[in-house]
PyMOL Python script that loads the backbone (N, CA, C, O; Angstrom):
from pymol import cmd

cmd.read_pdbstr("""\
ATOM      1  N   UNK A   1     -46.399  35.343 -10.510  1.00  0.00           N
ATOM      2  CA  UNK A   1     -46.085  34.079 -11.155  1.00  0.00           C
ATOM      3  C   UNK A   1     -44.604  34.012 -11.519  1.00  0.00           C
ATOM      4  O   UNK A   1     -43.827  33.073 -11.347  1.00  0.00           O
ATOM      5  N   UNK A   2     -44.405  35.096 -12.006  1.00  0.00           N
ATOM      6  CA  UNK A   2     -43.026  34.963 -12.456  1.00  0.00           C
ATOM      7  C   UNK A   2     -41.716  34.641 -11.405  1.00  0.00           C
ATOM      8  O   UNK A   2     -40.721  33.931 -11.550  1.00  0.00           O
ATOM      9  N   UNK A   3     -42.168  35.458 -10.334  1.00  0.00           N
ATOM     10  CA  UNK A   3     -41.388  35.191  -8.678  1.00  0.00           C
ATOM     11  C   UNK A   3     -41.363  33.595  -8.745  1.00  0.00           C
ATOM     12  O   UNK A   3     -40.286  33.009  -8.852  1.00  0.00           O
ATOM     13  N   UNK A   4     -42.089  33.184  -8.705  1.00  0.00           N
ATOM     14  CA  UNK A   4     -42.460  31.603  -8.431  1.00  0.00           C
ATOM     15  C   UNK A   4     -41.627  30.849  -9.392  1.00  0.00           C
ATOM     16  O   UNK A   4     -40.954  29.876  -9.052  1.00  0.00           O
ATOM     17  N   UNK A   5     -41.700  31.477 -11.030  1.00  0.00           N
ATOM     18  CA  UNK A   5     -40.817  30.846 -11.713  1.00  0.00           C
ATOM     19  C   UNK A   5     -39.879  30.748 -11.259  1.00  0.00           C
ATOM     20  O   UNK A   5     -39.489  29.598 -11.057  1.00  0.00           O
ATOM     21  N   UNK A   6     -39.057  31.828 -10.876  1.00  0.00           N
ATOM     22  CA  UNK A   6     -38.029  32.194 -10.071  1.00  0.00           C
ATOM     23  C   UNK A   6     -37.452  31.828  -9.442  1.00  0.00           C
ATOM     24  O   UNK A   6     -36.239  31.672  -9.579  1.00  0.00           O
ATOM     25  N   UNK A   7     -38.095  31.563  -8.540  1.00  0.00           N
ATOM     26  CA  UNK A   7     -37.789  30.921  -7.221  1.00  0.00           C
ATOM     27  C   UNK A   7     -37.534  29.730  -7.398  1.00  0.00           C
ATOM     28  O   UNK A   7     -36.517  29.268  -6.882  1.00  0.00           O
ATOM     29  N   UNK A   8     -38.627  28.686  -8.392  1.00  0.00           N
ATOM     30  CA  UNK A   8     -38.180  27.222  -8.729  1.00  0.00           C
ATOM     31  C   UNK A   8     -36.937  26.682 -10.133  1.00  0.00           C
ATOM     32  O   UNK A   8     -36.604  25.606 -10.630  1.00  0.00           O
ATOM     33  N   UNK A   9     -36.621  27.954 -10.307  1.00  0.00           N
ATOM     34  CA  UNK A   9     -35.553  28.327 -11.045  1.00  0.00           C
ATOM     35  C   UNK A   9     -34.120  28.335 -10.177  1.00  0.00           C
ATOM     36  O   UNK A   9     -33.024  27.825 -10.408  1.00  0.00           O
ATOM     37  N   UNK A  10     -34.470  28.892  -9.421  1.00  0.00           N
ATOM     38  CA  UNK A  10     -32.829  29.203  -8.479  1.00  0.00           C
ATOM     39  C   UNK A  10     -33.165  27.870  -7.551  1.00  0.00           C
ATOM     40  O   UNK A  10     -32.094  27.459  -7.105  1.00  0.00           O
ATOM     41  N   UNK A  11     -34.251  27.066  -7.110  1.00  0.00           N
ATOM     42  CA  UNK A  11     -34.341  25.805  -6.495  1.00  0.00           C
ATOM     43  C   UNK A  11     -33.502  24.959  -7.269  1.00  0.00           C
ATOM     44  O   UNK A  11     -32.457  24.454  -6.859  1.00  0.00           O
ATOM     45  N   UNK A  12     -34.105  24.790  -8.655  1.00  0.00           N
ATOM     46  CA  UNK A  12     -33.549  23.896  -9.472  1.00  0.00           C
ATOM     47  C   UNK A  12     -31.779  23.991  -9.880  1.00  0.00           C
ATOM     48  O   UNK A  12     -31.068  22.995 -10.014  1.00  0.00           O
ATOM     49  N   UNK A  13     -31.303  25.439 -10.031  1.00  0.00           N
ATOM     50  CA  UNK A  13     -30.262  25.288 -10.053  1.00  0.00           C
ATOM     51  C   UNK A  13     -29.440  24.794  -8.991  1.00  0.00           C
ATOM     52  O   UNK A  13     -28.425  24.122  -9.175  1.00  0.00           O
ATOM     53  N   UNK A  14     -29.855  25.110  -7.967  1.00  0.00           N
ATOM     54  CA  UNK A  14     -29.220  24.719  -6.388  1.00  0.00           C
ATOM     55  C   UNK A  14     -28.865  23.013  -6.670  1.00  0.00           C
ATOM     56  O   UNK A  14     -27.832  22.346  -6.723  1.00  0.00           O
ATOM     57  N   UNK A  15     -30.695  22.672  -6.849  1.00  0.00           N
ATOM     58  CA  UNK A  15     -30.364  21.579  -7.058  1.00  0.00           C
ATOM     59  C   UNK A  15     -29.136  20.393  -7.995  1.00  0.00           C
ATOM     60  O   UNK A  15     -28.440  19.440  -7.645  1.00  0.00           O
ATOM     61  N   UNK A  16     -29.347  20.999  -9.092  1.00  0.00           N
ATOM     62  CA  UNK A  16     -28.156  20.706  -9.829  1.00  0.00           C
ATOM     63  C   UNK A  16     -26.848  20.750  -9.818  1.00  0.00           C
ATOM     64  O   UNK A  16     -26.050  20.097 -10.491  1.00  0.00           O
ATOM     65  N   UNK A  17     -26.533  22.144  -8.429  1.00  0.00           N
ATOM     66  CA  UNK A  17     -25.165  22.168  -8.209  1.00  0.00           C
ATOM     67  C   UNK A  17     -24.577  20.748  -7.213  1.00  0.00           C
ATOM     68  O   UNK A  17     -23.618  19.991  -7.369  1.00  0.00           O
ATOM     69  N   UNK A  18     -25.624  20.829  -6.190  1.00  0.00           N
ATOM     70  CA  UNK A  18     -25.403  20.006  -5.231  1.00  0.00           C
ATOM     71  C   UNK A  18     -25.094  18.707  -5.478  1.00  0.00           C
ATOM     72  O   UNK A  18     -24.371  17.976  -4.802  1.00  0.00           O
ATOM     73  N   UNK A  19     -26.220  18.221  -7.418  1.00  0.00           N
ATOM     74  CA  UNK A  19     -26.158  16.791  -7.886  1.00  0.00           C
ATOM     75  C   UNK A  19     -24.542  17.197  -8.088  1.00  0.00           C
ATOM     76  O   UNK A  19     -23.684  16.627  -7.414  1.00  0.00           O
ATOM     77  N   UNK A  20     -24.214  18.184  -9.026  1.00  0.00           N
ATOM     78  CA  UNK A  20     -22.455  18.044  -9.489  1.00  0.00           C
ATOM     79  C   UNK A  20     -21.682  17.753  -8.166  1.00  0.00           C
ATOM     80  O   UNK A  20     -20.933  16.784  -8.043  1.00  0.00           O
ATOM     81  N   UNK A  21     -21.847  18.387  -7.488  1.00  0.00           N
ATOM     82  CA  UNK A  21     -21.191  18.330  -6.090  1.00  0.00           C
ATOM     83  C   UNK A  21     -21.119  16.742  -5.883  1.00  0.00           C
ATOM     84  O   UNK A  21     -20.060  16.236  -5.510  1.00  0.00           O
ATOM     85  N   UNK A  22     -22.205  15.997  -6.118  1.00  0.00           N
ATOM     86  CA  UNK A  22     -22.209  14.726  -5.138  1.00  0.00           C
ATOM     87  C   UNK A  22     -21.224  13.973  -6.093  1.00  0.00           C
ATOM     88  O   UNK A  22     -20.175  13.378  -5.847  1.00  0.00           O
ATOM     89  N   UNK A  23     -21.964  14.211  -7.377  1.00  0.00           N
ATOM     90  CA  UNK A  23     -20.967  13.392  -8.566  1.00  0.00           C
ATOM     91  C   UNK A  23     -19.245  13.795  -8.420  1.00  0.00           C
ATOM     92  O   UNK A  23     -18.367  13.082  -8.905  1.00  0.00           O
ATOM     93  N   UNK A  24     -19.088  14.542  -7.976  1.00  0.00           N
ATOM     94  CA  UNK A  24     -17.569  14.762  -8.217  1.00  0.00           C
ATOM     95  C   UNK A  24     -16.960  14.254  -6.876  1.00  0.00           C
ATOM     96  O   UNK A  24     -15.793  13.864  -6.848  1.00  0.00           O
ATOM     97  N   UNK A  25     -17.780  14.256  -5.715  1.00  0.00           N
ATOM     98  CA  UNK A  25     -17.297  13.680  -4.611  1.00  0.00           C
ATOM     99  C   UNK A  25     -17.850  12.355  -5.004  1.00  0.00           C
ATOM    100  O   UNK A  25     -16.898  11.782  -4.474  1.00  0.00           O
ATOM    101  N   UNK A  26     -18.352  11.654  -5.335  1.00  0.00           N
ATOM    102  CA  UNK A  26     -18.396   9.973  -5.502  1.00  0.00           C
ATOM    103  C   UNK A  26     -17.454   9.572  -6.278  1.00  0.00           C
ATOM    104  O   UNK A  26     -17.009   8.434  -6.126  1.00  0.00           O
ATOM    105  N   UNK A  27     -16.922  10.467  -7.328  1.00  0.00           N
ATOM    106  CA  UNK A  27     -15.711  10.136  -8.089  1.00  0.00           C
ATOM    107  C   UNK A  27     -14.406  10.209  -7.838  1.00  0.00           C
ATOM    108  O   UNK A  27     -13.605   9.520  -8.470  1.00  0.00           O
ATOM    109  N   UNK A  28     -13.977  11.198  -6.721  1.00  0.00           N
ATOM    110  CA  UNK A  28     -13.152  11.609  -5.790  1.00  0.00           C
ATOM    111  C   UNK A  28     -13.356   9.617  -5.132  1.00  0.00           C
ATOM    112  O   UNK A  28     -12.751   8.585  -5.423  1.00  0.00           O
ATOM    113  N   UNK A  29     -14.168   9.839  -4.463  1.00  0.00           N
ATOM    114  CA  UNK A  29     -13.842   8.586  -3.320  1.00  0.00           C
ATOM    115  C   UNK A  29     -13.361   7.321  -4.146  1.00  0.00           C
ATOM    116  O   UNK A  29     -12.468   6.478  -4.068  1.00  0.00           O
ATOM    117  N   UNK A  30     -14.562   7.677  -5.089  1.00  0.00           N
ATOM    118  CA  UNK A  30     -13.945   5.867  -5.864  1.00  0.00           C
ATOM    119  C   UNK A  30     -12.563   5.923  -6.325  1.00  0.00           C
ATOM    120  O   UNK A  30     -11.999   4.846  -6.519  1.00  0.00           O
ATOM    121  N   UNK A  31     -11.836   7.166  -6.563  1.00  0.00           N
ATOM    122  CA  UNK A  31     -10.459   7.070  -7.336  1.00  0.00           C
ATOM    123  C   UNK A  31      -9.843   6.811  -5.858  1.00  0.00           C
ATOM    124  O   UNK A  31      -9.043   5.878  -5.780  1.00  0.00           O
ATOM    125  N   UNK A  32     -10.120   7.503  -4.739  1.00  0.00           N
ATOM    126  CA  UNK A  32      -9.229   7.159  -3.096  1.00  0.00           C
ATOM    127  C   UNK A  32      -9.172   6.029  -3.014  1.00  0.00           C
ATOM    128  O   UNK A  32      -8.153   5.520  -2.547  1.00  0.00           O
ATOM    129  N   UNK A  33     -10.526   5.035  -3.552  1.00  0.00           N
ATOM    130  CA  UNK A  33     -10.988   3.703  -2.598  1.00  0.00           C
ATOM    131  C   UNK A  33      -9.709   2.987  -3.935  1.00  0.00           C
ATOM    132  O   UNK A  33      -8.692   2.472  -3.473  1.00  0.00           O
ATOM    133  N   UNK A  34      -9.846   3.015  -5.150  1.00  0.00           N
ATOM    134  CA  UNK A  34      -8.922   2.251  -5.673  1.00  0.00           C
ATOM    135  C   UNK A  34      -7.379   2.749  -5.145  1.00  0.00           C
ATOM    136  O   UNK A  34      -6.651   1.826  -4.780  1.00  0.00           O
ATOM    137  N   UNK A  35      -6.969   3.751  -5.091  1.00  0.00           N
ATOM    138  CA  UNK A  35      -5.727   4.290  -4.983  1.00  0.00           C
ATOM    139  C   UNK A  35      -5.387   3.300  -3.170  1.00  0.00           C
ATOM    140  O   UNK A  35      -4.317   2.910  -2.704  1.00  0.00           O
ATOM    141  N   UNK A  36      -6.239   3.239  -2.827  1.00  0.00           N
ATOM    142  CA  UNK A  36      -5.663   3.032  -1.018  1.00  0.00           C
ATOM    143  C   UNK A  36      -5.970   0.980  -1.157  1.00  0.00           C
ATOM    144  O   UNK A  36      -5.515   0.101  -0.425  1.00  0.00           O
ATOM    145  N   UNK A  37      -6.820   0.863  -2.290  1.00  0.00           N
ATOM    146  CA  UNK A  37      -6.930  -1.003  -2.691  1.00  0.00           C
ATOM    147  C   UNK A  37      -5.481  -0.967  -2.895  1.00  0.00           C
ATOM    148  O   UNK A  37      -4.691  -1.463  -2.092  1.00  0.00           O
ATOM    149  N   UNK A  38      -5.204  -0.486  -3.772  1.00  0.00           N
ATOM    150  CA  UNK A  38      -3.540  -0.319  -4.468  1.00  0.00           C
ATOM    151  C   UNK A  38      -2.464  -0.038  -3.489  1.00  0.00           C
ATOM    152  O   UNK A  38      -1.352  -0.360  -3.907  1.00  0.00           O
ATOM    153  N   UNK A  39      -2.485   0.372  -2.536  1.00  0.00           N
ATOM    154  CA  UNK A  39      -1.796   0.681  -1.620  1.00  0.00           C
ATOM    155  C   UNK A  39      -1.738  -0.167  -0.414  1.00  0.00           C
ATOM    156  O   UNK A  39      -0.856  -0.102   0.442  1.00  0.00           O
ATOM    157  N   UNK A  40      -2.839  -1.040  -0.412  1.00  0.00           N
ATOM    158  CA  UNK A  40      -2.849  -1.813   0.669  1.00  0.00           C
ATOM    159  C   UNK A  40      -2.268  -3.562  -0.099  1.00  0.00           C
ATOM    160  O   UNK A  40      -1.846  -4.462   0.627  1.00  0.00           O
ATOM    161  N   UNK A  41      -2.409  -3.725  -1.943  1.00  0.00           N
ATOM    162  CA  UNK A  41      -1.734  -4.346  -2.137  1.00  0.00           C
ATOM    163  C   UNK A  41      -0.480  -4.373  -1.831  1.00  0.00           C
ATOM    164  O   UNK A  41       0.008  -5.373  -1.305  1.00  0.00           O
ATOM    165  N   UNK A  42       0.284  -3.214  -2.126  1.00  0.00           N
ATOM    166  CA  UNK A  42       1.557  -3.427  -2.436  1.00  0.00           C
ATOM    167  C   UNK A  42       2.277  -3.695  -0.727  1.00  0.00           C
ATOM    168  O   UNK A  42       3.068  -4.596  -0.448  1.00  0.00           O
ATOM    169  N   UNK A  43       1.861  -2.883   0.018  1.00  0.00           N
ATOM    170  CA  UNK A  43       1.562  -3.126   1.583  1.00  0.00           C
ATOM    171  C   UNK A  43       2.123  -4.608   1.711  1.00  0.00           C
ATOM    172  O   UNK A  43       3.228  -5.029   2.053  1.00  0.00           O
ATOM    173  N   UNK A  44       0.774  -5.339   1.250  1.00  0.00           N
ATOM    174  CA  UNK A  44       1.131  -7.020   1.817  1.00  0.00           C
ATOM    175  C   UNK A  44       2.285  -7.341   0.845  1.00  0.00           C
ATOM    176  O   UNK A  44       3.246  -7.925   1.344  1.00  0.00           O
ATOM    177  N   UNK A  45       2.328  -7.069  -0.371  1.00  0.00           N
ATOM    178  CA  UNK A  45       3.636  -7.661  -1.301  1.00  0.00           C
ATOM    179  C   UNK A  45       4.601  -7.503  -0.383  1.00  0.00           C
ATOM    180  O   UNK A  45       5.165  -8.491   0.086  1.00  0.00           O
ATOM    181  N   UNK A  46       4.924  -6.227   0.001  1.00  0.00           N
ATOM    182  CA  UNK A  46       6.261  -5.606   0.554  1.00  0.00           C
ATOM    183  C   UNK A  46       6.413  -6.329   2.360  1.00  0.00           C
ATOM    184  O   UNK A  46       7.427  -6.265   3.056  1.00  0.00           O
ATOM    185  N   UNK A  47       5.161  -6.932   2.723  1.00  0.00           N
ATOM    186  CA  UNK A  47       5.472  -7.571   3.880  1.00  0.00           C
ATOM    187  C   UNK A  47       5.692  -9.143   3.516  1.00  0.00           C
ATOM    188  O   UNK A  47       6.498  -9.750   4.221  1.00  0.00           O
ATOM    189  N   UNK A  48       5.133  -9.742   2.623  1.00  0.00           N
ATOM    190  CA  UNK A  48       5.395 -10.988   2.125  1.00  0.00           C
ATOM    191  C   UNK A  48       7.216 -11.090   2.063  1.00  0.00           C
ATOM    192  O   UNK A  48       7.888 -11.970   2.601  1.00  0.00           O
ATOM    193  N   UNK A  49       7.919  -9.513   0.959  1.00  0.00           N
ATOM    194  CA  UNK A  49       9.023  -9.776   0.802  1.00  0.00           C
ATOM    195  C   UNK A  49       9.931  -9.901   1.833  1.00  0.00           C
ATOM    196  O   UNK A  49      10.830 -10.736   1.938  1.00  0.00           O
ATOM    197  N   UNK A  50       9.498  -8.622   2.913  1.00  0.00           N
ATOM    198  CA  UNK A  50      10.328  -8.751   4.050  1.00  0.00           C
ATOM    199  C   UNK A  50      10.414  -9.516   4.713  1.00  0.00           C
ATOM    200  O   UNK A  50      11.416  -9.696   5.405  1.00  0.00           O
ATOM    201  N   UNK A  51       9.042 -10.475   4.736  1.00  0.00           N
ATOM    202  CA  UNK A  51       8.955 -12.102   5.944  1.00  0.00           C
ATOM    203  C   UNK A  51      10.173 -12.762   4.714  1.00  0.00           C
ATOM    204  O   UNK A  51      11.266 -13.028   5.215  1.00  0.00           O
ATOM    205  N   UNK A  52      10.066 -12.967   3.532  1.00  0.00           N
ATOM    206  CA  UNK A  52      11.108 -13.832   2.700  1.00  0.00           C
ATOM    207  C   UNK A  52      12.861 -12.866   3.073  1.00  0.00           C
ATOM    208  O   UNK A  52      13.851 -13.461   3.498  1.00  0.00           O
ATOM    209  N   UNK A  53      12.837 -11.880   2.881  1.00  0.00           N
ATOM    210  CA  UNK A  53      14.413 -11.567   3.131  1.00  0.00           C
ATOM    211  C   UNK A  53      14.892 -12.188   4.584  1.00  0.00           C
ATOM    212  O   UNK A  53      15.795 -12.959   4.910  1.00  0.00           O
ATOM    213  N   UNK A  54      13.446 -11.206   5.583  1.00  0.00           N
ATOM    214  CA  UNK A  54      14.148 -12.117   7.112  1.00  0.00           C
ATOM    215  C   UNK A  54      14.723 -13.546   7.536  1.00  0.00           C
ATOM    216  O   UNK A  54      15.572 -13.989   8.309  1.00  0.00           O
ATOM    217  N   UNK A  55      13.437 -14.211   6.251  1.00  0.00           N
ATOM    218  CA  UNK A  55      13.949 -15.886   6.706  1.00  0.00           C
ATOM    219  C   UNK A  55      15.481 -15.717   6.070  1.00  0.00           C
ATOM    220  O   UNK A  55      16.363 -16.259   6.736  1.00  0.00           O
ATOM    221  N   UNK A  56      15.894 -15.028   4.861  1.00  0.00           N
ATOM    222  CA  UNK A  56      17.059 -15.943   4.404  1.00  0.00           C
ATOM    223  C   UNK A  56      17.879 -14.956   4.888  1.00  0.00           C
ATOM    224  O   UNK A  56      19.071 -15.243   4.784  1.00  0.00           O
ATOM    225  N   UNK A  57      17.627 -13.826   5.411  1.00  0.00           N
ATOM    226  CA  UNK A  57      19.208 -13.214   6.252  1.00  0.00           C
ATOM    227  C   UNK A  57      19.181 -14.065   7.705  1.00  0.00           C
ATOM    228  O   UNK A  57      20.158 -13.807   8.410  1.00  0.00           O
ATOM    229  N   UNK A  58      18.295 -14.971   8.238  1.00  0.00           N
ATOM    230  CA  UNK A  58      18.075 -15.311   9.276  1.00  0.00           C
ATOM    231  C   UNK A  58      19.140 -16.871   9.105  1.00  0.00           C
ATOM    232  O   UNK A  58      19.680 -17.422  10.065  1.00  0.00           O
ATOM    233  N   UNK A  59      19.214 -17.228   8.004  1.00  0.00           N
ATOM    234  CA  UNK A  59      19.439 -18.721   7.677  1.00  0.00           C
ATOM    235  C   UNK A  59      20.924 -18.367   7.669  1.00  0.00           C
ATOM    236  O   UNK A  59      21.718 -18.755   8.526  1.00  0.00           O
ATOM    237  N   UNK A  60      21.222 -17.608   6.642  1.00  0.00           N
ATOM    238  CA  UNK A  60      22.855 -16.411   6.734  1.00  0.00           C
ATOM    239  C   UNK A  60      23.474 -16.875   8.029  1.00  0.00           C
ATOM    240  O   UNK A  60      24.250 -17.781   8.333  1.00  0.00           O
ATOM    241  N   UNK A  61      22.689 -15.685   8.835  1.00  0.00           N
ATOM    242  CA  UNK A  61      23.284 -15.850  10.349  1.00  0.00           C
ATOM    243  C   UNK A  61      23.491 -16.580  11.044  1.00  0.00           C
ATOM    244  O   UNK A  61      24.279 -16.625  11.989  1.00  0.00           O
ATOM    245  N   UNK A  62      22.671 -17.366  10.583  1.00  0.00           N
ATOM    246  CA  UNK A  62      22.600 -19.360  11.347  1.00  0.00           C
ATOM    247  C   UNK A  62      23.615 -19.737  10.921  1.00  0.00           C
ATOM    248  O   UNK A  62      24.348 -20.266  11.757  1.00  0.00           O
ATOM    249  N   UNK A  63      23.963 -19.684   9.958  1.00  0.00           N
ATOM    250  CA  UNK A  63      25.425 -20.458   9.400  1.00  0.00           C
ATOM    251  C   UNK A  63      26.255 -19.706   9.352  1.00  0.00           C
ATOM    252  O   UNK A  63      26.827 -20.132   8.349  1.00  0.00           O
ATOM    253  N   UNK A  64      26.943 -18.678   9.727  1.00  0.00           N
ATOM    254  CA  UNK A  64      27.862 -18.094  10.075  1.00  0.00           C
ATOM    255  C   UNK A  64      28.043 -18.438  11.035  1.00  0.00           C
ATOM    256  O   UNK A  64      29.047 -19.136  11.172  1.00  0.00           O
ATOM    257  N   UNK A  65      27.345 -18.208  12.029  1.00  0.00           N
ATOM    258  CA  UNK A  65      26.966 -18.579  13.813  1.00  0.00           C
ATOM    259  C   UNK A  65      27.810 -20.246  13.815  1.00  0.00           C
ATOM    260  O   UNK A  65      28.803 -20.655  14.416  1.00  0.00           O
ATOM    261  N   UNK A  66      27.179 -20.675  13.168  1.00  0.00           N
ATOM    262  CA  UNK A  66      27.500 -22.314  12.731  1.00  0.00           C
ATOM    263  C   UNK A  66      28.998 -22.447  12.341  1.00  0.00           C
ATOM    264  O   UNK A  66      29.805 -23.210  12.872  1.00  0.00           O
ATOM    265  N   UNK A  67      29.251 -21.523  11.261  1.00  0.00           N
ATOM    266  CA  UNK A  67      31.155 -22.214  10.674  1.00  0.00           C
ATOM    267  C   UNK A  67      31.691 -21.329  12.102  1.00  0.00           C
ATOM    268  O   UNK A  67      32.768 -21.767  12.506  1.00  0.00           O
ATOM    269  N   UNK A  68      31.206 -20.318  12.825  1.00  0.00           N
ATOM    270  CA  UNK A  68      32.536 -19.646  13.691  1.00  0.00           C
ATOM    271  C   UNK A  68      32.417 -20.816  14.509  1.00  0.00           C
ATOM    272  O   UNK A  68      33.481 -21.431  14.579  1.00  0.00           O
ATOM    273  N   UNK A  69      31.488 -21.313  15.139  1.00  0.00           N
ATOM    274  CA  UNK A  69      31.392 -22.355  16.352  1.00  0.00           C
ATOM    275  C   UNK A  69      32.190 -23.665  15.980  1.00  0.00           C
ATOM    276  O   UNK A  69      32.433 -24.511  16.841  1.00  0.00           O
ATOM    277  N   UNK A  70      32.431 -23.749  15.185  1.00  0.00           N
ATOM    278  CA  UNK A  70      32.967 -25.108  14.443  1.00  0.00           C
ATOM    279  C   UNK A  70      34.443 -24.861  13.825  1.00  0.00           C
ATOM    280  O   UNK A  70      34.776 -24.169  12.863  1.00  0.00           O
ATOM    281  N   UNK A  71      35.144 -25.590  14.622  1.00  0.00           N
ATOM    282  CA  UNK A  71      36.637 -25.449  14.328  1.00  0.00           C
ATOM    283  C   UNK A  71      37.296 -25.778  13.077  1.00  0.00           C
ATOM    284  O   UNK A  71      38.097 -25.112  12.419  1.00  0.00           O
ATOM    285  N   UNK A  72      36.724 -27.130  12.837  1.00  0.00           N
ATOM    286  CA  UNK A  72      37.114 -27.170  11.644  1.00  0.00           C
ATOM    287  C   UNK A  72      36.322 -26.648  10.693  1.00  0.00           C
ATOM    288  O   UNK A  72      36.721 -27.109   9.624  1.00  0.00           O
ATOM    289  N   UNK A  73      35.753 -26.200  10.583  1.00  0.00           N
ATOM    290  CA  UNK A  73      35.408 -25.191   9.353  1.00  0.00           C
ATOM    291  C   UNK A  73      36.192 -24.239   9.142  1.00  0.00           C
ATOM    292  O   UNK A  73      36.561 -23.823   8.044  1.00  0.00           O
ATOM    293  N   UNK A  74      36.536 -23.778  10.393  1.00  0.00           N
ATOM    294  CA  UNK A  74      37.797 -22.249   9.941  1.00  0.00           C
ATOM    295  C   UNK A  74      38.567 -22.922  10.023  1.00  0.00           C
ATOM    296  O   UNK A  74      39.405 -22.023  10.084  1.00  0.00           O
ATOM    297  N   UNK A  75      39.407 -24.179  10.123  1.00  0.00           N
ATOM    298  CA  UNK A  75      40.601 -24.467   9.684  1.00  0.00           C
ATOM    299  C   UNK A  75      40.337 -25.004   8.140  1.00  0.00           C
ATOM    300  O   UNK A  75      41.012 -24.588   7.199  1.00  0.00           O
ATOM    301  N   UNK A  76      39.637 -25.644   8.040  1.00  0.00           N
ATOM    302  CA  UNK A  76      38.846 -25.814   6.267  1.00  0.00           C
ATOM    303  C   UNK A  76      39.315 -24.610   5.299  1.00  0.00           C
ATOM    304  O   UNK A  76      39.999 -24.687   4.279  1.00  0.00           O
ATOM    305  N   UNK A  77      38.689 -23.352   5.982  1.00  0.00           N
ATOM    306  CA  UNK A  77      39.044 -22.451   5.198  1.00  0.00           C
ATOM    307  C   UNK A  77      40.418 -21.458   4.713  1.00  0.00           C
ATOM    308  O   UNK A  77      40.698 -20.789   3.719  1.00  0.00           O
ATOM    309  N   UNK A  78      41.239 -21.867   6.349  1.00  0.00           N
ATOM    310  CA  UNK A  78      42.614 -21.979   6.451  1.00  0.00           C
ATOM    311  C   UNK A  78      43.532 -22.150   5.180  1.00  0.00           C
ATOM    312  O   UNK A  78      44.119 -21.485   4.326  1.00  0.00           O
ATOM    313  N   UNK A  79      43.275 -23.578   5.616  1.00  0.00           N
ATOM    314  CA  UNK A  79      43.729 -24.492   4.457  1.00  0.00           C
ATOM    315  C   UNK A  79      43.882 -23.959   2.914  1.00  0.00           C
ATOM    316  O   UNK A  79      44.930 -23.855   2.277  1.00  0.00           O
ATOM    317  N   UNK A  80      42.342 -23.601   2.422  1.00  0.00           N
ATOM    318  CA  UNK A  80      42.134 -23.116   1.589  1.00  0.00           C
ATOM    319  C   UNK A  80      43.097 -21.983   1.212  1.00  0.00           C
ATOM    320  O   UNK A  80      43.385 -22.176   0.031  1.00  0.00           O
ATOM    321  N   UNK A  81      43.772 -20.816   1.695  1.00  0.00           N
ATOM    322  CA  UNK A  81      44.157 -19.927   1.432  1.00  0.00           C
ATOM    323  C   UNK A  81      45.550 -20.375   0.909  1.00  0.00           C
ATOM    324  O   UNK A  81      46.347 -19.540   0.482  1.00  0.00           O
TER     325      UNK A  81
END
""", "prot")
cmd.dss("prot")
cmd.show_as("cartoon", "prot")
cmd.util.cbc("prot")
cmd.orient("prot")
């Protein structure tokens, strides 16, 4: 009898390790699953910003492109000096 205790003794502990086991890996994932939510925010922020810098270094270049092509603008600025 006592074997038997035994035996459903070292079952049961098994068992219990394996529950800790699962609990600490479900807690593991849920801290990954927020950490990589968080990471995939900032992701789109940081592509939102870069579509906004491209447009306005893009607008920049347009109008630079624009006063060199245009004569009187650099004589405009000529002037100015």
């Amino acid at each position: 009898m006592t074997t038997r205790n035994d035996q459903n003794s070292k079952n049961d502990q098994s068992r219990f390790q394996e529950l800790q086991t699962l609990r600490t890996l479900r807690a593991s994932l849920t801290s990954v699953d927020i950490f990589t939510k968080k990471v995939l925010q900032d992701l789109e922020i940081m592509t939102r910003n870069y579509e906004t810098i491209s447009v306005i270094c893009e607008s920049w270049k347009n109008e630079l492109e624009k006063d060199h092509s245009n004569p009187n603008t650099t004589l405009e600025k000529n002037k100015m000096k």
